[in-house]
PAVEX-46174 format. One line per 8 residues: number of its first residue (from 1); for each residue x, y, z of N, C-alpha, C. Coordinates in steps of 0.001 Angstrom, whole numbers. Each point is the difference from the previous one (the first is absolute). Layout:
NUM	X/Y/Z/X/Y/Z/X/Y/Z; ...
***
This chain:
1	105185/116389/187405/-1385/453/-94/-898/-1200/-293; -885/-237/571/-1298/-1235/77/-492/40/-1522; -232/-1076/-158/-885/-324/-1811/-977/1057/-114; -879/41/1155/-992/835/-192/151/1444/-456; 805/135/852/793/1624/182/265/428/-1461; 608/-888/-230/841/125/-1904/-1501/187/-719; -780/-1243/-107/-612/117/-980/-1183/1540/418; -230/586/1065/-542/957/173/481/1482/-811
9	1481/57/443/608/937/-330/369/85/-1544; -86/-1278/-679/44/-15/-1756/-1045/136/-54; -1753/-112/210/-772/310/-188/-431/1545/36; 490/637/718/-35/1492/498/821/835/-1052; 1417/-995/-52/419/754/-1247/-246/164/-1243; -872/-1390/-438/-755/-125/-929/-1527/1144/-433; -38/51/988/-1162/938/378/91/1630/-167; 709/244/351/1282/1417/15/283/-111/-1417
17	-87/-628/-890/866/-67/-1494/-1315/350/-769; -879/-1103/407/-1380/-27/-779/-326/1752/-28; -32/317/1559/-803/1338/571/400/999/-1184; 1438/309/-94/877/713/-445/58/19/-1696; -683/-1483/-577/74/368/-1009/-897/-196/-414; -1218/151/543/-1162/374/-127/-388/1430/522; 421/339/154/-416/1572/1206/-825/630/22; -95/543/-1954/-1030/1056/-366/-1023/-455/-182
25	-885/-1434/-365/-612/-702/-93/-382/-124/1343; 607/-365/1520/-573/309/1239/-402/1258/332; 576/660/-580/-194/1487/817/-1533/172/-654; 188/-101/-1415/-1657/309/-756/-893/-673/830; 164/-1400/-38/-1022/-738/956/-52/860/1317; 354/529/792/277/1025/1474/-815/1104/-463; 831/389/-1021/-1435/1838/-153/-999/-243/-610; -444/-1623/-803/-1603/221/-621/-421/-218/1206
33	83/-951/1286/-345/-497/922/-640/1231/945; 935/1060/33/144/990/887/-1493/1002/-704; 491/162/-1119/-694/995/-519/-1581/-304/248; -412/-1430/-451/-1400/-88/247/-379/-153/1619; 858/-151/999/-619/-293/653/-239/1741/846; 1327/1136/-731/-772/1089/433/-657/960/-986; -347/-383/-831/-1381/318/-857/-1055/-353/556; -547/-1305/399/-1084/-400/434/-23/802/1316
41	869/-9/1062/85/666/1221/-792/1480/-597; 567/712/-1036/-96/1365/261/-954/210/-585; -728/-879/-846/-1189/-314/-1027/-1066/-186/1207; 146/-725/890/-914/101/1011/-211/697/822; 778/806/399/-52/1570/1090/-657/1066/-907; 513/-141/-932/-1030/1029/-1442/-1275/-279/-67; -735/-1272/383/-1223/-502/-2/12/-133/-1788; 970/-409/-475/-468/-266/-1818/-759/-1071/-125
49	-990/99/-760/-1259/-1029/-54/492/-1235/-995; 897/35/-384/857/-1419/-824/1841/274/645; 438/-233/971/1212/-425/443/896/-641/-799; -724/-1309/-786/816/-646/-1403/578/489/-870; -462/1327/-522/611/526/-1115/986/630/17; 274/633/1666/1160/1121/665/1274/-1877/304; -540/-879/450/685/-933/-208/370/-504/-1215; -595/-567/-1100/433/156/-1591/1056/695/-482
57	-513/1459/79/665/935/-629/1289/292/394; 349/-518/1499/1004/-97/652/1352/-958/-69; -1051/-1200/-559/812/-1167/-387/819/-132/-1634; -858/1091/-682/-14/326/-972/1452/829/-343; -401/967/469/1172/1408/507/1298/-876/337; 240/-796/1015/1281/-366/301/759/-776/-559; 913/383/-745/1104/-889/-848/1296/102/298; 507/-923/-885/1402/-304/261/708/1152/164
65	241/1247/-803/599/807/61/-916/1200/307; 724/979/-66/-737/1595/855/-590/289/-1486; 1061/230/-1358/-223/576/-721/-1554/-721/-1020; -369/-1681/158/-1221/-558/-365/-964/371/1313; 127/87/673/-1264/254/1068/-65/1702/8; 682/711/-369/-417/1571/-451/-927/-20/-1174; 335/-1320/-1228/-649/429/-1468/-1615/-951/333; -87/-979/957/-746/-644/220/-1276/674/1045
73	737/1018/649/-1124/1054/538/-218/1068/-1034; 769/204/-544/-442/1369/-936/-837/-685/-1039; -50/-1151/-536/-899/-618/-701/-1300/-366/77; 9/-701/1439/-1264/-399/555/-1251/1105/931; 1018/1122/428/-588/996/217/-551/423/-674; 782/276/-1575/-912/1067/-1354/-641/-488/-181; -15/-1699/77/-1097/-888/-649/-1451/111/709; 296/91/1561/-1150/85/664/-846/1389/-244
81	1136/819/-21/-881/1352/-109/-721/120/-1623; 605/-168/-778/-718/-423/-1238/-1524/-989/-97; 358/-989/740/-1384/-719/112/-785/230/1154; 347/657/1163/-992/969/467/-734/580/-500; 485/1030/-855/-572/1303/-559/-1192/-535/-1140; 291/-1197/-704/-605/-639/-1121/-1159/-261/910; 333/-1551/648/-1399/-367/307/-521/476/849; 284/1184/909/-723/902/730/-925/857/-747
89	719/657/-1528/-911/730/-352/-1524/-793/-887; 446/-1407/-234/-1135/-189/-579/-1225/-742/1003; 946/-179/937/-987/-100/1653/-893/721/46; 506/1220/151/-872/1198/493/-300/384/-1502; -249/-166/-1534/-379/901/-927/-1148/-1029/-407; 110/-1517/337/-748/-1109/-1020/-840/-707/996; -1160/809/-21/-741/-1153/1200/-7/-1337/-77; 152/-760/1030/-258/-1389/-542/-627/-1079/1486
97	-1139/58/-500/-861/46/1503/-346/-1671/-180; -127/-180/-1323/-167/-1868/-343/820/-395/-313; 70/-1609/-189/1229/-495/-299/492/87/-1755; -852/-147/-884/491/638/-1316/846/1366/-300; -744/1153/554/789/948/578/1412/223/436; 363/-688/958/866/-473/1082/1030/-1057/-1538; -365/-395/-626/1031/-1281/-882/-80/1391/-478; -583/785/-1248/340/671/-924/903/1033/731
105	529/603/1008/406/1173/831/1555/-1127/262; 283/-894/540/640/-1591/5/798/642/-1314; -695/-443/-1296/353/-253/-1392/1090/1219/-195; -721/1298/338/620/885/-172/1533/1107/386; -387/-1052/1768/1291/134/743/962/-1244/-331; -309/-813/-151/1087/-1181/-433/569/401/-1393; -685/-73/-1058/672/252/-1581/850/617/-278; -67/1570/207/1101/512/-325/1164/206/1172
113	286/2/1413/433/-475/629/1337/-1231/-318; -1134/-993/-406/726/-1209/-764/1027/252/-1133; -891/566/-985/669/527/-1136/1449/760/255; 173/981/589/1063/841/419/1106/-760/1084; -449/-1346/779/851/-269/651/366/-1468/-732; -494/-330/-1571/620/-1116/-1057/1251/966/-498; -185/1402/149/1221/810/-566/1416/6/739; -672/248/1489/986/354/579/-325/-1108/1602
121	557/-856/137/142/-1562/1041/102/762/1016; 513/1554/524/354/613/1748/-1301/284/-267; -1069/23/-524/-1181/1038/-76/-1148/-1434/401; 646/-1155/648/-1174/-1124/160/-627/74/1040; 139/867/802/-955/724/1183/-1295/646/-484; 66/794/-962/-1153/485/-467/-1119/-585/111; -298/-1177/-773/-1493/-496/-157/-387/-374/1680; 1146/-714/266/8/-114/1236/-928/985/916
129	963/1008/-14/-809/1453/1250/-1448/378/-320; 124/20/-1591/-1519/610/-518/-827/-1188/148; 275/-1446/187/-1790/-928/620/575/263/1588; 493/382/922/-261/-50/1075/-611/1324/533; 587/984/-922/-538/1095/707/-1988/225/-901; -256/-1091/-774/-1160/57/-298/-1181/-813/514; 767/-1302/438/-601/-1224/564/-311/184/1759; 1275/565/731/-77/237/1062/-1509/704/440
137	-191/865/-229/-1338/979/617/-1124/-577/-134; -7/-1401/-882/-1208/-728/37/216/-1502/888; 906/-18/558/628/-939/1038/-364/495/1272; 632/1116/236/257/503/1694/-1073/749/-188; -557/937/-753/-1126/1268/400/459/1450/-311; 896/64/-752/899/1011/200/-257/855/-989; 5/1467/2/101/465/-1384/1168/38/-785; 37/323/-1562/1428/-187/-482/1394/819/397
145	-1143/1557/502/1178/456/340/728/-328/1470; -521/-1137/806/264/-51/1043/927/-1310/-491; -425/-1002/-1057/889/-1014/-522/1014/439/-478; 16/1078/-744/1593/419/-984/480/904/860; -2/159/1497/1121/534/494/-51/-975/1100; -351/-612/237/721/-1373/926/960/-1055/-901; -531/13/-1118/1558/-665/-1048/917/979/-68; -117/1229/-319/1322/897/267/739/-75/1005
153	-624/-236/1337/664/48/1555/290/-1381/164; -596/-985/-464/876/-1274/-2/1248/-239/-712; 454/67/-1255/502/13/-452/1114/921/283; -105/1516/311/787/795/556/819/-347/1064; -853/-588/994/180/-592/1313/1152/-1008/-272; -392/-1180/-1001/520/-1096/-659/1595/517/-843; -170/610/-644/1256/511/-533/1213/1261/782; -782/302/908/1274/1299/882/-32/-1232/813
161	-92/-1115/595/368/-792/1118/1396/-850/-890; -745/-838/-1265/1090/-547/-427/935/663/-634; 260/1597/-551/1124/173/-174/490/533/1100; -234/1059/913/302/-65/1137/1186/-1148/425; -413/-1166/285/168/-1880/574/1536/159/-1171; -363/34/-1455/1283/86/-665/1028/635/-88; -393/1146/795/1277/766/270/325/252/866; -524/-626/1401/531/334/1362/721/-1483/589
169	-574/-1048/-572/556/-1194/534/910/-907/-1213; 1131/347/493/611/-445/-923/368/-178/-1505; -238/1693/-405/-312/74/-1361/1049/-448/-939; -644/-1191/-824/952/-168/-1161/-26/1360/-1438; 1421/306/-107/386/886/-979/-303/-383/-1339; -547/784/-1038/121/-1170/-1874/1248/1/-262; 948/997/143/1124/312/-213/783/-1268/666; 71/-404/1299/470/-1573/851/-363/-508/-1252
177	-1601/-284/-163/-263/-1429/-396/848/253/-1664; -191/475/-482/608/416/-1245/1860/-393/-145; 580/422/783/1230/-235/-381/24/-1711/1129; -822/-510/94/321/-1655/790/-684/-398/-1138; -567/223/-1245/-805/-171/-1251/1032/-637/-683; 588/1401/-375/963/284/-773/1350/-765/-10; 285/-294/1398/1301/-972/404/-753/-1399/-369; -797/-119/37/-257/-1295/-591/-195/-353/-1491
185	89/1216/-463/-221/-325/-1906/1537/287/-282; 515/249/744/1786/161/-462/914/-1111/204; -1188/-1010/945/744/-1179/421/-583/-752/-1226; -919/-238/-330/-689/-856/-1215/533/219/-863; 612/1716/-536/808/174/-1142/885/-716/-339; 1075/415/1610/1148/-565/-266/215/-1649/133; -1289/-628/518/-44/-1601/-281/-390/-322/-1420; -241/596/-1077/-578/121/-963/1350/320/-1220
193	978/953/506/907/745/-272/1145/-1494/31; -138/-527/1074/1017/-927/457/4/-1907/-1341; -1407/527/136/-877/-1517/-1151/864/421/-1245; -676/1234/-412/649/364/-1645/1317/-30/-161; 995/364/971/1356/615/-526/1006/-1275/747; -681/-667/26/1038/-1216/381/951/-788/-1767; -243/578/-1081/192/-901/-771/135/918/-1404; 636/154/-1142/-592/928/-1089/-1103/-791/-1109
201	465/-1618/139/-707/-1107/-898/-847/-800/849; 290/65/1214/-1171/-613/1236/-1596/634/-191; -443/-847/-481/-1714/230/332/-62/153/1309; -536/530/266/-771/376/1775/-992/-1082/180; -220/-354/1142/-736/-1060/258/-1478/510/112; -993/-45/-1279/-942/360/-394/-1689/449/1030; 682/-1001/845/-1369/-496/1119/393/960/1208; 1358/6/45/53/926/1776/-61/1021/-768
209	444/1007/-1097/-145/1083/-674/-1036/604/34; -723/-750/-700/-1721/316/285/-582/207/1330; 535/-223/962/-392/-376/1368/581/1343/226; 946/152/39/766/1565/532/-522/1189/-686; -206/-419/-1504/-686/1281/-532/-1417/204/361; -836/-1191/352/-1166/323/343/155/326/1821; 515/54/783/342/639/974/652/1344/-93; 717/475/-892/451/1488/138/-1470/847/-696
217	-697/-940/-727/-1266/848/-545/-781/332/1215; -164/-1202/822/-1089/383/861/707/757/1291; 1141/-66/291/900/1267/377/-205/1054/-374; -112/253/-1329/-352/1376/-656/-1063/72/291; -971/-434/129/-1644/490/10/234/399/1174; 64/-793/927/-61/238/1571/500/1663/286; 1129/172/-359/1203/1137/-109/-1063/1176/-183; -346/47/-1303/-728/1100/-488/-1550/79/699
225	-377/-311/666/-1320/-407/650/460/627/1489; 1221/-421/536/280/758/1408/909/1355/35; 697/236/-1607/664/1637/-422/-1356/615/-103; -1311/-528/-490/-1272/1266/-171/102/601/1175; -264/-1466/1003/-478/281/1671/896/952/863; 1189/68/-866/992/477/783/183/1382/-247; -411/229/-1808/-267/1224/-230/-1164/909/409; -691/-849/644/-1709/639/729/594/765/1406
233	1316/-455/846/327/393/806/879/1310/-414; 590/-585/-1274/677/1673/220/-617/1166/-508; -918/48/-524/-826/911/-897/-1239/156/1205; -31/-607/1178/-311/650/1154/665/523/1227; 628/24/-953/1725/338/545/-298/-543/2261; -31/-1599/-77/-60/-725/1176/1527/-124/91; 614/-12/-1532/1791/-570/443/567/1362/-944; 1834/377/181/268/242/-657/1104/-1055/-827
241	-353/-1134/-456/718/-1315/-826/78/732/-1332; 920/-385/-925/173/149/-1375/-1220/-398/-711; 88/492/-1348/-1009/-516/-1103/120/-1699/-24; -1110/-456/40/589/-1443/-589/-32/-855/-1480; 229/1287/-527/-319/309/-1917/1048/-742/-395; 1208/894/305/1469/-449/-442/458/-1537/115; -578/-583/1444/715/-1438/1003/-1120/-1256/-1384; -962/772/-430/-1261/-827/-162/560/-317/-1883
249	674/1350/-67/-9/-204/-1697/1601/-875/-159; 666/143/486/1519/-636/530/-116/-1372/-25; -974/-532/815/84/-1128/72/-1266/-798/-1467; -643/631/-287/-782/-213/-1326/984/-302/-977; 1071/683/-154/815/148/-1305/1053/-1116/309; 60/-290/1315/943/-1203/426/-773/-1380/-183; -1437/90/-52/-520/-1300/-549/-144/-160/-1058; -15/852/-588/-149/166/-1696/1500/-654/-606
257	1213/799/773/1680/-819/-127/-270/-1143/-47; -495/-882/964/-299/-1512/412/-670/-660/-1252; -1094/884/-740/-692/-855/-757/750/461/-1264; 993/759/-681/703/329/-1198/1238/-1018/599; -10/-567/1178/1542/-1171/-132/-355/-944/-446; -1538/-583/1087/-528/-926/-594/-266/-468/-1863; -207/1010/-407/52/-686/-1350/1016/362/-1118; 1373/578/1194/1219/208/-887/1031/-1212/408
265	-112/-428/977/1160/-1401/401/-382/-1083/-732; 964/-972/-48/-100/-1150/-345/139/-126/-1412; 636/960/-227/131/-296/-2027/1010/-624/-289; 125/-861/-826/1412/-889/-1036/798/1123/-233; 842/43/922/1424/1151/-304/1218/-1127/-661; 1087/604/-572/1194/-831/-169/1048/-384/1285; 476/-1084/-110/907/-204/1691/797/775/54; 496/1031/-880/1065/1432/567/-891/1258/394
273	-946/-173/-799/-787/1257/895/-671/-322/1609; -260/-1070/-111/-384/-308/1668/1199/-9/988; 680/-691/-439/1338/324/639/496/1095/175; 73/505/-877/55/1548/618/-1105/1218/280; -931/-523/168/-865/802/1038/-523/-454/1452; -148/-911/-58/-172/-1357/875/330/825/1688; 1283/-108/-77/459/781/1419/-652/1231/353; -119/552/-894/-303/1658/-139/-1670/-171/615
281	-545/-1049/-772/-1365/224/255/-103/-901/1496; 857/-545/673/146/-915/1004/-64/1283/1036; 1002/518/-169/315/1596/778/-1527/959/265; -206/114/-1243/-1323/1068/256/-1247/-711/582; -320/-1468/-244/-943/-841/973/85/-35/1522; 1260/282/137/580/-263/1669/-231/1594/830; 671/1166/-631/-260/1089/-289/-1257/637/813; -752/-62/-1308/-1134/445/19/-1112/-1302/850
289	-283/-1064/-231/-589/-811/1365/77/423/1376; 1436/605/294/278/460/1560/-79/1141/-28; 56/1046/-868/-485/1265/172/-1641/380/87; -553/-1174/-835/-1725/587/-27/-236/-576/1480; 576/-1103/601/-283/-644/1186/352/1026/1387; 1143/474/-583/148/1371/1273/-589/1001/117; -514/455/-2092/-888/1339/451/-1593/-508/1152; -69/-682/-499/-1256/-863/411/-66/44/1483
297	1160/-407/1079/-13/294/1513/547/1546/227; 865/277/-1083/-97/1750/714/-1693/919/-174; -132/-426/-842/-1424/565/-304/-843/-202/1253; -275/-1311/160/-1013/-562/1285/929/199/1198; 1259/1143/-24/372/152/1924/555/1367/-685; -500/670/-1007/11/1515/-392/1509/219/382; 574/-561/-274/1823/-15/-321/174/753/-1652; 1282/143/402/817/430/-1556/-274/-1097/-536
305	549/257/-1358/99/-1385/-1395/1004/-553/481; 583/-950/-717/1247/-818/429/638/833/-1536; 1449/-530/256/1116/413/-981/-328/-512/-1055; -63/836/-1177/-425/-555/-1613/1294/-444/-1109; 1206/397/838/1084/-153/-653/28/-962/-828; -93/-1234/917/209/-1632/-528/-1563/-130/-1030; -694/549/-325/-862/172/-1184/566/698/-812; 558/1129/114/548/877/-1178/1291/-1120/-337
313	751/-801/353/1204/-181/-414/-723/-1197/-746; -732/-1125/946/-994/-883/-1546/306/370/-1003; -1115/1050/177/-872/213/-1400/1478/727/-987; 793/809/719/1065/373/-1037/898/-1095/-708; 259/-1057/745/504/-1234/-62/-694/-497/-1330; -1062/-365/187/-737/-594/-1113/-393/767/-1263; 259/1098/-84/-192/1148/-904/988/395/-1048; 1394/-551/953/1244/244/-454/349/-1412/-825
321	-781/-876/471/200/-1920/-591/-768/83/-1188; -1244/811/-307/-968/-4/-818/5/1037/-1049; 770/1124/498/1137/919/-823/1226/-1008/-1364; 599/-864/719/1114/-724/-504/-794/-1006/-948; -339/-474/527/-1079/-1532/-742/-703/747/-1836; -426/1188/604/-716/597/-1190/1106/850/-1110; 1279/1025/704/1287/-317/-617/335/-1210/-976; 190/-742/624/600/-1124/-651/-623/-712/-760
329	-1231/-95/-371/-949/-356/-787/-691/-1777/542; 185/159/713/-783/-1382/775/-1322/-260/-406; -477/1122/-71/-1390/169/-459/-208/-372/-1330; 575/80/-1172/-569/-2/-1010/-252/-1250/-751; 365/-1221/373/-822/-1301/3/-977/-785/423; -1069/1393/959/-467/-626/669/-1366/-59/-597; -1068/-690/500/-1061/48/-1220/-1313/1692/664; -571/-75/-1194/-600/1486/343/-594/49/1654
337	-759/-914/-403/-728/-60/1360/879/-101/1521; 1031/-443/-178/810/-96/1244/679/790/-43; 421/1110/-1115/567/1276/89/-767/1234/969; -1107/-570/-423/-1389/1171/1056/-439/-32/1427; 204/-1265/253/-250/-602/1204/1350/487/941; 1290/-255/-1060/1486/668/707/-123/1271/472; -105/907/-1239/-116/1035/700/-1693/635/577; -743/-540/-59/-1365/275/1093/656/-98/1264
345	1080/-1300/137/355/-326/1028/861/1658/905; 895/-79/-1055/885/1143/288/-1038/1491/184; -738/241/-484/-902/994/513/-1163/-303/1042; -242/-865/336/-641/-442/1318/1102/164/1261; 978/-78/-319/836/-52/1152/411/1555/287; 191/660/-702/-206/1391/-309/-771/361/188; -1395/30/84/-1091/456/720/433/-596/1490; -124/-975/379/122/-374/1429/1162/983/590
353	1205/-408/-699/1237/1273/1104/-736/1275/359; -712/822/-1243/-534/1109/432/-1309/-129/653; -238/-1089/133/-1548/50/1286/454/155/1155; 1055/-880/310/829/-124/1551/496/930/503; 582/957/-1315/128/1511/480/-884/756/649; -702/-121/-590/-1385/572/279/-43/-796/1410; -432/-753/160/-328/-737/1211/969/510/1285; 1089/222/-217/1274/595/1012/-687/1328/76
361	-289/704/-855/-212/1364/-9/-1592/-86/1291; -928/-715/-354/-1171/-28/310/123/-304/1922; 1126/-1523/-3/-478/-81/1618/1232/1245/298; 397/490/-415/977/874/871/-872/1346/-54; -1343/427/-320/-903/1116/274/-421/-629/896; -422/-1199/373/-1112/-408/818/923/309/911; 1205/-719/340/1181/20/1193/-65/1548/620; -354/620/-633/633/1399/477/-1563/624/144
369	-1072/-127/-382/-841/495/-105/-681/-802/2161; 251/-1191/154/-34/-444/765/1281/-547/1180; 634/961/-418/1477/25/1185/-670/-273/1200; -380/961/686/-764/49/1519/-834/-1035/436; -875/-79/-917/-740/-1668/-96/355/-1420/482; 1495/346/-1229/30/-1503/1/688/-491/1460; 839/1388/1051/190/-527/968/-746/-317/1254; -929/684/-678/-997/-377/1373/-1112/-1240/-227
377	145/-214/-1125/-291/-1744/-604/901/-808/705; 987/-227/-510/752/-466/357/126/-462/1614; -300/1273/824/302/183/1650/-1440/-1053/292; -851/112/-883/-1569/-281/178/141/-1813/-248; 241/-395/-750/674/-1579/-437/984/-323/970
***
């Protein structure tokens, strides 16, 4: 094959990789694209006397997932109709034929408007709708009531186009984006999981620690920000997906494990007690690292859990070492403070076995809740 040829065809494949793992990020770029350009189309066969706003509201409306572009029309809609109704009525109740007039009528539609949407951030349309639907009629010629129902029909126009656009072309699921969330805070865990349990007297290396824990945090934010979105879909019942209560609190209590290791490892043990836990805790690092790493791709290809066995035998392993050690009195020379830290240790790890349970329990609802799904994902990839 010619130089050229090669370097074409690694470029293409390169290209194909990018596409692919970028996707949902193209596709969004594809339906905001789409959406405004048939808003404005249909904004103009309507003869709407502002086209921009059915475009706005459109651009507005279309998001990443189905279940944020449902809460993002139901928001901006109430919002409009709310500040319709406001500065329409003081349109038509507050003459304002001069410009003092016109500021004090201004004063009155902006303030509280304002006020109510410092409460609530989806409500920042308000002040918004109420100066256009007050300002407009002294722009174009219009009366108010001819202004506050051409913002209704723009906006209407603007929001049934872009959700429409979100759910016919290529709709991303919250429930998808949610468990490809989720596989990624199970991978941070268990890189996190892998830092701590390398050692019983090993400090963790302080700087990547921090780095992983401040990545499973902003994992978590992310998580709970696309389970709302995801719960907006099922409570419009768009999917029938599981709660994402259970997947959301599971993995909360598994970062919480992470941060009770963090400040239980690394204590001055005696060289027979490390020695004999040492393996045990070698076992449950290896364990559990490749189990949170598998729930993590069964989750994101809606598969069963993987086998928890080799976690249950860990953690019994080390239970049964930490059983003997405390028998035999190993413990009782040790100084207070490293007596607490021992067993914090030993009950942090005990919380974790029973999170992972939990976690087996959790992707194996999703697995089954999405049997049918996941093969036609799958056929779809």
């Amino acid at each position: 094959m010619p130089l050229d040829a090669k370097r074409i065809a690694k470029i293409l494949r390169h290209g194909r990789a990018l596409a692919h793992r970028y996707r949902l990020q193209l596709i969004l770029a594809l339906r905001v694209a789409l959406g405004a350009l048939v808003a404005f189309a249909l904004a103009q066969a309507l003869h709407l006397r502002l086209p921009l706003w059915a475009v706005l509201t459109s651009l507005i409306v279309t998001q990443m997932s189905l279940g944020r572009s449902l809460k993002a029309a139901t928001d901006y809609l109430l919002g409009t109709f709310i500040g319709v109704a406001w500065g329409g009525a003081l349109a038509i109740l507050i003459p304002h034929e001069n410009e003092w007039a016109l500021l004090g009528v201004l004063a009155l539609a902006v303030a509280p408007l304002a006020l109510i949407a410092s409460f609530r951030a989806n409500f920042n349309v308000l002040p918004v709708t109420a100066v256009i639907v007050l300002l407009v009629p002294t722009m174009q010629h219009v009366s108010p009531e001819v202004s506050a129902l051409d913002r209704v029909l723009e906006v209407v126009v603007g929001g049934a186009v872009g959700f429409l656009v979100s759910v016919l072309v290529w709709p991303s699921r919250g429930h998808q984006l949610t468990t490809d969330a989720a596989a990624t805070m199970l991978r941070l865990i268990a890189d996190a999981l892998a830092e701590l349990l390398k050692g019983m007297e090993r400090l963790p290396d302080d700087r990547r620690l921090r780095r992983i824990q401040d990545g499973i945090g902003a994992a978590l934010t992310r998580l709970n920000a696309i389970g709302a979105e995801a719960e907006h879909e099922r409570m419009a019942r768009l999917t029938s997906a599981p709660d994402t209560g259970p997947l959301l609190r599971t993995l909360l209590r598994l970062r919480h494990d992470v941060v009770m290791l963090g400040r239980a490892v690394g204590c001055e043990l005696p060289a027979e007690v490390v020695q004999r836990l040492t393996p045990s805790m070698h076992a449950i690092a290896l364990a559990a690292t490749n189990f949170l790493r598998s729930s993590g791709t069964a989750l994101r290809e809606l598969e069963p859990p993987p086998p928890i066995d080799a976690v249950d035998t860990a953690f019994k392993a080390y239970a049964d070492a930490f059983g003997a050690v405390r028998r035999e009195g190993l413990t009782r020379n040790m100084a207070s403070d490293t007596v607490e830290r021992f067993f914090a240790l030993g009950f942090a790890l005990d919380q974790l076995r029973e999170h992972l349970s939990d976690l087996h329990r959790v992707v194996d609802e999703w697995s089954h809740a999405y049997s049918g799904a996941a093969t036609a994902r799958r056929l779809v990839n």
